[in-house]
One Martini backbone bead per residue (centre of mass of N, CA, C, O) as a GRO file, in nm:
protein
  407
    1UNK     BB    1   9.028  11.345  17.224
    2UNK     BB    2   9.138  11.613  17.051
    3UNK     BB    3   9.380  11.774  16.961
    4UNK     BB    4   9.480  12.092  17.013
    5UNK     BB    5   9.565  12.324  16.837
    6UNK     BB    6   9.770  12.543  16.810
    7UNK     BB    7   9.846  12.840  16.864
    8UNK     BB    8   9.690  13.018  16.595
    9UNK     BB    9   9.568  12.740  16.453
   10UNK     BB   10   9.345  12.718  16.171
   11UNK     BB   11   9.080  12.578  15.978
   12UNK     BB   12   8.939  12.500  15.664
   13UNK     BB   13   8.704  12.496  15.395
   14UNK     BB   14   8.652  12.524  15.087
   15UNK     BB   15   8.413  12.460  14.808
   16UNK     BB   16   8.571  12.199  14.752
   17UNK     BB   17   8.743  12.090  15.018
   18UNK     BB   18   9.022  12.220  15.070
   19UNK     BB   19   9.268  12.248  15.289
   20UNK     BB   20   9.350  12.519  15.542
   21UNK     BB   21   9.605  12.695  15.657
   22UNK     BB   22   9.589  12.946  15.961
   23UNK     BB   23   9.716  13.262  16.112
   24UNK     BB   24   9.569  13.414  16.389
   25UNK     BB   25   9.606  13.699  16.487
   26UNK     BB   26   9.561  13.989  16.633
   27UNK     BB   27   9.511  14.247  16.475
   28UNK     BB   28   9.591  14.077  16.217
   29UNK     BB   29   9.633  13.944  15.916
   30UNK     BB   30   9.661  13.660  15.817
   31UNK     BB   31   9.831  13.341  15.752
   32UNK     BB   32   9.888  13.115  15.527
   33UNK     BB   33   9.953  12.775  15.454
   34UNK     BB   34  10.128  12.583  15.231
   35UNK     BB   35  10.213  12.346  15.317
   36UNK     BB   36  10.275  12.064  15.442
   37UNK     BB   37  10.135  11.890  15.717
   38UNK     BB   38  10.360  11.813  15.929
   39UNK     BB   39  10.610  11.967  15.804
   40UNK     BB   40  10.870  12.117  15.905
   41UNK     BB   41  10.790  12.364  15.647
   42UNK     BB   42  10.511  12.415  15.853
   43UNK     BB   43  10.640  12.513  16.102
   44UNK     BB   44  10.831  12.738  15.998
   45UNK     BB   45  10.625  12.904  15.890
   46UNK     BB   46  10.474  12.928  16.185
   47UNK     BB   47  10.660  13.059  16.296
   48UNK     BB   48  10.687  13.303  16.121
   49UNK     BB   49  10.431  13.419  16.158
   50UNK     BB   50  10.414  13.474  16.480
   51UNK     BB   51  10.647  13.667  16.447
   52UNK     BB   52  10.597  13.812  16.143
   53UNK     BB   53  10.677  13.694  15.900
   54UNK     BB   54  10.636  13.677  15.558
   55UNK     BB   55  10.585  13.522  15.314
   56UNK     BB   56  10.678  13.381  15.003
   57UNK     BB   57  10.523  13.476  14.693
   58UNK     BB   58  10.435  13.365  14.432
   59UNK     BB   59  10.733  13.483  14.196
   60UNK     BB   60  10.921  13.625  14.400
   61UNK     BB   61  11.180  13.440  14.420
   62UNK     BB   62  11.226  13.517  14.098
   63UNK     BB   63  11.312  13.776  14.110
   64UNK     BB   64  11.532  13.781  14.336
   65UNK     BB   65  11.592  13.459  14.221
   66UNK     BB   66  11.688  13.298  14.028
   67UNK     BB   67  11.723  12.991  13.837
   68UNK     BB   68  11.859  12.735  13.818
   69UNK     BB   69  12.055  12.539  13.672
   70UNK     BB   70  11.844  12.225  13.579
   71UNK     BB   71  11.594  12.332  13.701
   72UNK     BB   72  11.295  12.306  13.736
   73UNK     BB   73  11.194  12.599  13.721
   74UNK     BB   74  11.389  12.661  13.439
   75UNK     BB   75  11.191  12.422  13.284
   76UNK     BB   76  10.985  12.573  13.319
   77UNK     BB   77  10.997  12.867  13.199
   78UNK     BB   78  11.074  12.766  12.942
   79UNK     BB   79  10.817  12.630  12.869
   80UNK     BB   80  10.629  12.921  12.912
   81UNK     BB   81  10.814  13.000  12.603
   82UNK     BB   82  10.674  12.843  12.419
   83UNK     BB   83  10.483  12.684  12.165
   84UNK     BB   84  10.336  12.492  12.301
   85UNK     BB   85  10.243  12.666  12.563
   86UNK     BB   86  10.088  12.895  12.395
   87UNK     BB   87   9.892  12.709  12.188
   88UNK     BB   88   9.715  12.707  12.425
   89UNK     BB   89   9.489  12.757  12.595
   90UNK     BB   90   9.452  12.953  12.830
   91UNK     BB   91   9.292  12.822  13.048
   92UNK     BB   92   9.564  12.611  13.024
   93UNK     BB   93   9.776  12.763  13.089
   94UNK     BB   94   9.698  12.882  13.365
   95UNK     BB   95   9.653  12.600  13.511
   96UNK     BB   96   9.941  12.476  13.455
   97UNK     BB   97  10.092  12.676  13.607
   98UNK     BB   98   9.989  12.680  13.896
   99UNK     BB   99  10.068  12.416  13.932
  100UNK     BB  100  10.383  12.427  13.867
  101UNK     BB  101  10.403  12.658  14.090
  102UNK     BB  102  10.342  12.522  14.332
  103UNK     BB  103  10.521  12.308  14.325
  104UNK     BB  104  10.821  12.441  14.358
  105UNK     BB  105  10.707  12.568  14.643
  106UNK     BB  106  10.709  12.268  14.732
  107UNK     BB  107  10.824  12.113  15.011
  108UNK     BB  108  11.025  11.848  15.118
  109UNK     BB  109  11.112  11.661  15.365
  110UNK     BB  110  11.402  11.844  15.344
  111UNK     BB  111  11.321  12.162  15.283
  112UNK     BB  112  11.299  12.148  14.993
  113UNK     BB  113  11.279  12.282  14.659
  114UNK     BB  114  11.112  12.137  14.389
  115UNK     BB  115  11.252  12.377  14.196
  116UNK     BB  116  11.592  12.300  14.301
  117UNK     BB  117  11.549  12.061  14.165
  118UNK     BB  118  11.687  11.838  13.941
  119UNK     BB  119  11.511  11.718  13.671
  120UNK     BB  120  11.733  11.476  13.605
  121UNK     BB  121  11.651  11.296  13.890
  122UNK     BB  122  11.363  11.227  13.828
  123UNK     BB  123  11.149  10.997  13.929
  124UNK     BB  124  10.860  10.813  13.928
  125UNK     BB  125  10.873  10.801  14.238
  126UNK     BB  126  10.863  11.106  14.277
  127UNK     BB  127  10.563  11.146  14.130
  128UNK     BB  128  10.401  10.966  14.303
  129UNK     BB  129  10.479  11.149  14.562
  130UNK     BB  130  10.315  11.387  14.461
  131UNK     BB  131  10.047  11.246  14.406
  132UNK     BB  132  10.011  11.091  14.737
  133UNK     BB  133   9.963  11.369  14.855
  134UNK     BB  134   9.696  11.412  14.717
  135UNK     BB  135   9.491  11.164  14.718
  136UNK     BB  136   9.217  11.307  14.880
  137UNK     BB  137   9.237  11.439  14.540
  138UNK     BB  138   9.248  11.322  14.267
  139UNK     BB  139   9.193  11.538  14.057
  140UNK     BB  140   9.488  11.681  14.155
  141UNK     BB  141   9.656  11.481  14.119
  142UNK     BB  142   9.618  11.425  13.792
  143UNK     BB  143   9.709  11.704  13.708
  144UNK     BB  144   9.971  11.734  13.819
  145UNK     BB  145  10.065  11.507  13.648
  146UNK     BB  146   9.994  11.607  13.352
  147UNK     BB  147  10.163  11.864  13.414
  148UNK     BB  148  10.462  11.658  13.434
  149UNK     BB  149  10.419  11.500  13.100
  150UNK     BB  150  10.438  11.745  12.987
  151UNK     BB  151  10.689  11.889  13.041
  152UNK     BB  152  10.842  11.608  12.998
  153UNK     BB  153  10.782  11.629  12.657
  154UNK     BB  154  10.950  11.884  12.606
  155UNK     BB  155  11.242  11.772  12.724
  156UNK     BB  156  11.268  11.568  12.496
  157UNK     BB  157  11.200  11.725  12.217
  158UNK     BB  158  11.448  11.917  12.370
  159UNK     BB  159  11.686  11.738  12.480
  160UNK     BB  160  11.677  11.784  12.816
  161UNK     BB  161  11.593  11.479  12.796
  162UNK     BB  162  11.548  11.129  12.839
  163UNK     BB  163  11.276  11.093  13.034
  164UNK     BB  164  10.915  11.047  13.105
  165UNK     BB  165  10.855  11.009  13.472
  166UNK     BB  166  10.529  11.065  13.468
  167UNK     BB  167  10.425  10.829  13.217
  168UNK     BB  168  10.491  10.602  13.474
  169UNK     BB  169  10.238  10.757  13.624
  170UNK     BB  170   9.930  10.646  13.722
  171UNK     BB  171   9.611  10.732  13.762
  172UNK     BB  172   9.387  10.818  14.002
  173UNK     BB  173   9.117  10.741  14.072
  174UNK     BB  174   8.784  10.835  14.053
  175UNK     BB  175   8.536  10.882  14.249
  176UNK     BB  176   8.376  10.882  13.972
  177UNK     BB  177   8.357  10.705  13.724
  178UNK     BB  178   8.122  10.874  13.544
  179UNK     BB  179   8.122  11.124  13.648
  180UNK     BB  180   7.913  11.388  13.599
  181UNK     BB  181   7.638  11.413  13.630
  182UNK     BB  182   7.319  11.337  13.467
  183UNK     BB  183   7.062  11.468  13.391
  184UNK     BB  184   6.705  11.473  13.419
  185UNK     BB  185   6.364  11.548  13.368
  186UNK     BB  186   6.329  11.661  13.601
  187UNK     BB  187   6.549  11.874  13.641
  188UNK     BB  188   6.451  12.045  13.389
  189UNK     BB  189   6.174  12.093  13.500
  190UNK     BB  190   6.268  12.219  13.779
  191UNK     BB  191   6.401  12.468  13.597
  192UNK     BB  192   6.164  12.556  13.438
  193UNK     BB  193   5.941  12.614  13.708
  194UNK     BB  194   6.257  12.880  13.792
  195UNK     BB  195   6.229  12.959  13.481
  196UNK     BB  196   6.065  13.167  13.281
  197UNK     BB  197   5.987  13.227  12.995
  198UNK     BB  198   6.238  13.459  12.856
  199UNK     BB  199   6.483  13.397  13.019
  200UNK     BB  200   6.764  13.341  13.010
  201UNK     BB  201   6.779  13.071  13.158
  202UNK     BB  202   6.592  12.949  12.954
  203UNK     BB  203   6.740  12.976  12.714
  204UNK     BB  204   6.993  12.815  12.805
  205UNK     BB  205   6.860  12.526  12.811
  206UNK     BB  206   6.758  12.535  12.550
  207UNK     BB  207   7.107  12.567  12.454
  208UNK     BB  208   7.155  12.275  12.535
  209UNK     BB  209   6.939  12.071  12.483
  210UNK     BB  210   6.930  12.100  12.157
  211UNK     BB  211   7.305  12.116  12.134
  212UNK     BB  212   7.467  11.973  12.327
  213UNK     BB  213   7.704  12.171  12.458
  214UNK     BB  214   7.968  12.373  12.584
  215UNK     BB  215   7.975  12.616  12.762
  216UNK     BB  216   8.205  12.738  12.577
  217UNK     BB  217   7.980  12.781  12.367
  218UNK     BB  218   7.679  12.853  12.483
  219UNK     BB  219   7.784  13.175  12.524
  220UNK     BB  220   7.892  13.211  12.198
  221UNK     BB  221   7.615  13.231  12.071
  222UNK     BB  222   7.513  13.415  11.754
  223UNK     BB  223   7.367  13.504  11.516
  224UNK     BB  224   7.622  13.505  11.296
  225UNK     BB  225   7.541  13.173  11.294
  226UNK     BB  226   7.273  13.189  11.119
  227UNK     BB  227   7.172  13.001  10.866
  228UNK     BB  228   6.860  12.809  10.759
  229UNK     BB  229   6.816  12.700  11.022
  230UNK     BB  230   7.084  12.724  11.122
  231UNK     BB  231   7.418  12.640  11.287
  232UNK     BB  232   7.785  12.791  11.298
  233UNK     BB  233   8.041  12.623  11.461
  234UNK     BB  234   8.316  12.654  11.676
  235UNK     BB  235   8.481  12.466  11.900
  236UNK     BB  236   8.661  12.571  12.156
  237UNK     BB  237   8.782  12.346  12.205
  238UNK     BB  238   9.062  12.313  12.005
  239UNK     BB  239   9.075  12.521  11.782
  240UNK     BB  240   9.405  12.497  11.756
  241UNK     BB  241   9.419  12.224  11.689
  242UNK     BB  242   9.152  12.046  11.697
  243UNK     BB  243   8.882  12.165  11.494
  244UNK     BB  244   8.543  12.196  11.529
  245UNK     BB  245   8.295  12.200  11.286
  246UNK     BB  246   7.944  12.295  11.306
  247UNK     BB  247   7.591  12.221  11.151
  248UNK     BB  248   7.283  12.292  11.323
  249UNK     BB  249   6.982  12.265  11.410
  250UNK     BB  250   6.684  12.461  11.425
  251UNK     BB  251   6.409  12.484  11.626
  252UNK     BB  252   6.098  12.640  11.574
  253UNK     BB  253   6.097  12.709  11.906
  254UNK     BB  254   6.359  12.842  11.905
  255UNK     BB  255   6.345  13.058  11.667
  256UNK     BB  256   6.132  13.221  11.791
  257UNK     BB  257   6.300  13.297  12.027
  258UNK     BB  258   6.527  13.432  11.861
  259UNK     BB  259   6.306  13.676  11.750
  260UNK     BB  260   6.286  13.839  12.034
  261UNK     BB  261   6.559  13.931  12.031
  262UNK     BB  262   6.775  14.229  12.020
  263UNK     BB  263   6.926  14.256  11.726
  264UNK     BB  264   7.213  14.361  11.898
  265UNK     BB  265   7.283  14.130  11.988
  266UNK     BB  266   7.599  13.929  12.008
  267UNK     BB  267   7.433  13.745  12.187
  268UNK     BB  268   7.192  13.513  12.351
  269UNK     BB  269   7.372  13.574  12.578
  270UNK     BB  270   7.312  13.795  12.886
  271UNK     BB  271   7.369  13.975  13.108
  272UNK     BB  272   7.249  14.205  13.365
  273UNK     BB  273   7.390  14.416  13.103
  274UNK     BB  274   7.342  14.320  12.851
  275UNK     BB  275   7.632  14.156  12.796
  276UNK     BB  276   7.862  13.948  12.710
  277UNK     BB  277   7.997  13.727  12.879
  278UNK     BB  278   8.359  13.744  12.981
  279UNK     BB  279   8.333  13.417  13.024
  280UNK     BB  280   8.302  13.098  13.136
  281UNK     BB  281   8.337  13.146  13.420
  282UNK     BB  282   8.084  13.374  13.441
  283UNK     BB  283   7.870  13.204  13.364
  284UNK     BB  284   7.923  12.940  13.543
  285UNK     BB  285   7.806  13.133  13.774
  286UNK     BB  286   7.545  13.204  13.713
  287UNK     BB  287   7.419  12.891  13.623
  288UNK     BB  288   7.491  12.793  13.950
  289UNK     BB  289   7.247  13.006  14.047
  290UNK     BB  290   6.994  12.884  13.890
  291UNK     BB  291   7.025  12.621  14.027
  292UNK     BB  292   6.993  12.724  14.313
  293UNK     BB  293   6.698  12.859  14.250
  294UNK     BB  294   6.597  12.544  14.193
  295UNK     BB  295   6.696  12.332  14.380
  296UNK     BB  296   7.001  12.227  14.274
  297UNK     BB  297   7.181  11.996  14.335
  298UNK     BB  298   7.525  11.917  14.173
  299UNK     BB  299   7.469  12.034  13.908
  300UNK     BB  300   7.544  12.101  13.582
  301UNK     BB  301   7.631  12.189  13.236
  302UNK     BB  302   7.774  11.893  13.180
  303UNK     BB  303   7.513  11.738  13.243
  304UNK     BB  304   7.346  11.826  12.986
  305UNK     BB  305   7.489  11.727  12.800
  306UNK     BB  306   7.443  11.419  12.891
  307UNK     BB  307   7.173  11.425  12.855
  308UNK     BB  308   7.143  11.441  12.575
  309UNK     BB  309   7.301  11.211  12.485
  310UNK     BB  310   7.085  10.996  12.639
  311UNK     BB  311   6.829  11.111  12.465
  312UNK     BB  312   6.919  10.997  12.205
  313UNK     BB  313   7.007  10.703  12.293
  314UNK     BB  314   6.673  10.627  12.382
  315UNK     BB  315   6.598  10.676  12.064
  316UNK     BB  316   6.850  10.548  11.864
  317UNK     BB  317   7.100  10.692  11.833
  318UNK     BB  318   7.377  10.683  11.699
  319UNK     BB  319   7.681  10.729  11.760
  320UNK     BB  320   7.730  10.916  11.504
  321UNK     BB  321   7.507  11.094  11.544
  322UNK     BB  322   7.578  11.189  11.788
  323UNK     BB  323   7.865  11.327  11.692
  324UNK     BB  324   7.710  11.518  11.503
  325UNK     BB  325   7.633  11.731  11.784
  326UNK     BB  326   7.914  11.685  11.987
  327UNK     BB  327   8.219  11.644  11.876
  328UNK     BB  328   8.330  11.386  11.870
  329UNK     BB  329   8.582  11.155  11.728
  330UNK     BB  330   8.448  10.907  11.941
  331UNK     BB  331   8.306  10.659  12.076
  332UNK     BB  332   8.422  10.618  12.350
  333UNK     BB  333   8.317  10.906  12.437
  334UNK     BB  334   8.013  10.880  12.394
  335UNK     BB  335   8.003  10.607  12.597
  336UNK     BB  336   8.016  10.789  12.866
  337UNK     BB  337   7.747  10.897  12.830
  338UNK     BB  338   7.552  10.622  12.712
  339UNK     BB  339   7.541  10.381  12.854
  340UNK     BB  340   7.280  10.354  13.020
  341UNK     BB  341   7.104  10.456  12.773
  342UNK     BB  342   7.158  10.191  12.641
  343UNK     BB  343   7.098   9.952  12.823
  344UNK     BB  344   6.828  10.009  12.834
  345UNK     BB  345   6.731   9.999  12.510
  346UNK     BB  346   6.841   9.721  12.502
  347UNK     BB  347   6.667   9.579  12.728
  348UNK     BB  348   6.384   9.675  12.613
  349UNK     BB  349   6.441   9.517  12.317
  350UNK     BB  350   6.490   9.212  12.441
  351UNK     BB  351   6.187   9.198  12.534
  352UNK     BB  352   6.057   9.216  12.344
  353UNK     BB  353   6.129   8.975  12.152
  354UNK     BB  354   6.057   8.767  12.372
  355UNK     BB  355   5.770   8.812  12.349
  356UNK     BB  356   5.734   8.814  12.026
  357UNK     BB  357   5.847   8.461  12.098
  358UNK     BB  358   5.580   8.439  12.288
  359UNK     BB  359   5.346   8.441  12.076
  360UNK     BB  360   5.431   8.225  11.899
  361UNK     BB  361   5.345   7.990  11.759
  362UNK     BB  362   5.419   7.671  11.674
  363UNK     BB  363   5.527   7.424  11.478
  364UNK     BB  364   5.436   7.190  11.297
  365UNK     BB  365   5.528   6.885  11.263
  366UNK     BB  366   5.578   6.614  11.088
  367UNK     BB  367   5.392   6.396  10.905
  368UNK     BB  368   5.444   6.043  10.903
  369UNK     BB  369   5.166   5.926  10.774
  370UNK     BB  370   5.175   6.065  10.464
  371UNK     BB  371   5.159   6.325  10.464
  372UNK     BB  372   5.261   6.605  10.328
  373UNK     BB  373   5.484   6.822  10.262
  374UNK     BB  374   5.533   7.162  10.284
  375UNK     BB  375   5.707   7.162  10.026
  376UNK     BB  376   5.522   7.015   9.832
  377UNK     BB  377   5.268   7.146   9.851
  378UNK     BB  378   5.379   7.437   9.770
  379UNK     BB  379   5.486   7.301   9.470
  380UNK     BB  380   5.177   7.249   9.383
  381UNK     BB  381   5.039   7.547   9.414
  382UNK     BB  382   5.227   7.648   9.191
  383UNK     BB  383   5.134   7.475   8.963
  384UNK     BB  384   4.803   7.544   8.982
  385UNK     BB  385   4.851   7.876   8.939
  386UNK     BB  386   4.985   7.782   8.633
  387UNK     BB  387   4.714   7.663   8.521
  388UNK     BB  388   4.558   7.606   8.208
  389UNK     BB  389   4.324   7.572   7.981
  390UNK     BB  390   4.287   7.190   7.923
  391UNK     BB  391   4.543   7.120   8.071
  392UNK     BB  392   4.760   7.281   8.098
  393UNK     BB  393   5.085   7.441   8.141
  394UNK     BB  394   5.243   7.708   8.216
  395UNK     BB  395   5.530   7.831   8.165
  396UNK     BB  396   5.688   8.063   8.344
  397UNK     BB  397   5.801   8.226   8.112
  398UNK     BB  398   5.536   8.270   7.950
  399UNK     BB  399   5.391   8.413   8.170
  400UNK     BB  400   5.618   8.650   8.218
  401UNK     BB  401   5.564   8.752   7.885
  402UNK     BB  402   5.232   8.809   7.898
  403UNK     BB  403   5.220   8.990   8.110
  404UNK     BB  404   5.419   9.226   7.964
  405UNK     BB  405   5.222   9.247   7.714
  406UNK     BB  406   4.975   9.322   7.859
  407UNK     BB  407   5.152   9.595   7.992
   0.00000   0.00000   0.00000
């Protein structure tokens, strides 16, 4: 039987499966334990819990003590202050603080923070060990990597490094490797089902299937983009480096449909109270619920993405064509959505191929007993086609004088 966990210490598991560890006392409010499990530093967190002593939350340590010169933190706080760091978008801004400021925050074998040790002393194997404790979340793990990468790339740019002991720690393997799954044509029978034409849902579905862009764009597309049957619109994703701007067509019965819509929307998607998603977290919180109404599991709004792009390619359509429609810069990028809808539409062209080379009668060898050779005959026809009366032959090119003449 499993040893069962010491008083007043409980888990349990988010949403997305990340286990947490929390102190319950009676009549008090729970208490987070931030450590890694089995740590010192979650013992000594473990027992401040049940004295009493409230952990300290993330931020409030740089209150009241700065960062020290040369330390990871000192590092961190440059870095949120730079150009190179407010240039990124937003939601990008959001996610990589909070990974750098969880690591600061996050206590070392030795029960130190390694916001406190200096990053000129990091090397590609402490890298490792920061990685392979998150082990267990890949993606998670891989995040992290990432954003110690950008973090010094910047301090070698700005000579406070030498090497970026980060770039030498290759990313762990993804749980799935084809990535989020892309949906079916019965699961989107299945949300028209369950969501009647005229619906919010309905019309998302249908700016997805036609235009596979990213949900960050798909929230935000409104009728002042719309001219002579297109839509013209920058994808929100990189529109700061490297900006994409698509001008797509619009099929008839999409333009019905958004016909329909109240002159006064500006955009064709909006919440419950008649008004535009207030982010893409909103949006994609809303999609997430449609998808449970109608009976879907797993599915997400970038499954409709791959979706699109493989409904593409199993029409024929070329890398080319798909990256004009998802705004992809190479091809290898579009190869990870259509890989499987290309294989089977080559494989579906190489057997058609086959049959209609079992189906081709076989040529006669040559008749070895004096016929005539196909090449000889050939040129007897031709000789004969151009044979003129009394016994004459027409020069070929007398011939094609007389036509012209004729003419």
């Amino acid at each position: 039987m499993p040893r069962p966990n010491p008083p007043h210490l409980s888990r349990d598991k988010d949403r997305h499966g990340n286990v947490r560890w929390y102190v319950r006392l009676p009549e008090k409010p729970k208490v987070r334990l931030r450590e890694e499990y089995g740590s010192a530093a979650f013992w000594a967190a473990y027992r401040d819990a049940l004295a009493g002593i409230q952990p300290v939350k993330a931020g409030a340590r740089e209150e009241k003590m700065p960062a020290s010169a040369g330390s990871l933190r000192s590092l961190c706080e440059r870095y949120f202050k730079s150009a190179e760091f407010r240039g990124l978008d937003e939601t990008t801004r959001r996610v990589r603080r909070s990974i750098l400021d969880r690591l600061c925050q996050e206590a070392t074998s030795s029960s130190k923070l390694y916001g406190d040790l200096p990053f000129r002393a990091m090397l590609p194997r402490h890298v490792r060990g920061i990685r392979d404790k998150k082990m267990d979340t890949p993606g998670a793990a891989n995040s992290m990597v990432k954003a110690l990468r950008q973090l010094f790339a910047f301090a070698v740019d700005c000579d406070l490094a030498d090497t970026n002991p980060a770039k030498e720690v290759p990313y762990l393997p993804a749980v799935r490797p084809d990535g989020i799954p892309a949906w079916t044509a019965a699961d989107v029978a299945k949300f028209e089902a369950a969501h009647p034409a005229g619906s919010v849902a309905r019309l998302a579905l249908m700016l997805f299937v036609e235009f596979g862009q990213r949900i960050s764009d798909i929230h935000r597309l409104g009728p002042e983009m719309v001219q002579a049957g297109n839509i013209t619109f920058t994808q929100w994703k990189n529109r700061r480096r490297k900006p994409v701007t698509l001008t797509l067509p619009i099929s008839p019965e999409l333009q019905a449909v958004l016909k329909t819509l109240p002159p006064e929307q500006k955009t064709f998607l909006v919440n419950d109270w008649g008004r535009p998603f207030a982010s893409t977290a909103a949006f994609g919180n809303k999609f997430r619920d449609w998808c449970s109404t109608s009976g879907l599991v797993g599915r997400s709004a970038h499954g409709l993405r791959k979706y699109f792009s493989a409904h593409l390619a199993e029409s024929g359509a070329s890398d080319r064509e798909i990256m004009a429609f998802t705004g992809h810069r190479t091809s290898k990028e579009v190869d990870r959505y259509t890989r499987s809808a290309s294989q089977k539409r080559l494989a579906k062209s190489a057997q058609l191929k086959l049959t209609a080379n079992e189906n081709v009668p076989p040529v006669s060898p040559a008749n070895e007993s004096g016929t005539k050779s196909l090449t000889k005959s050939l040129s007897e026809k031709a000789s004969k086609e151009a044979m003129v009366p009394r016994g004459g032959i027409e020069p070929p090119t007398l011939r094609f004088s007389v036509a012209c003449s004729t003419n």
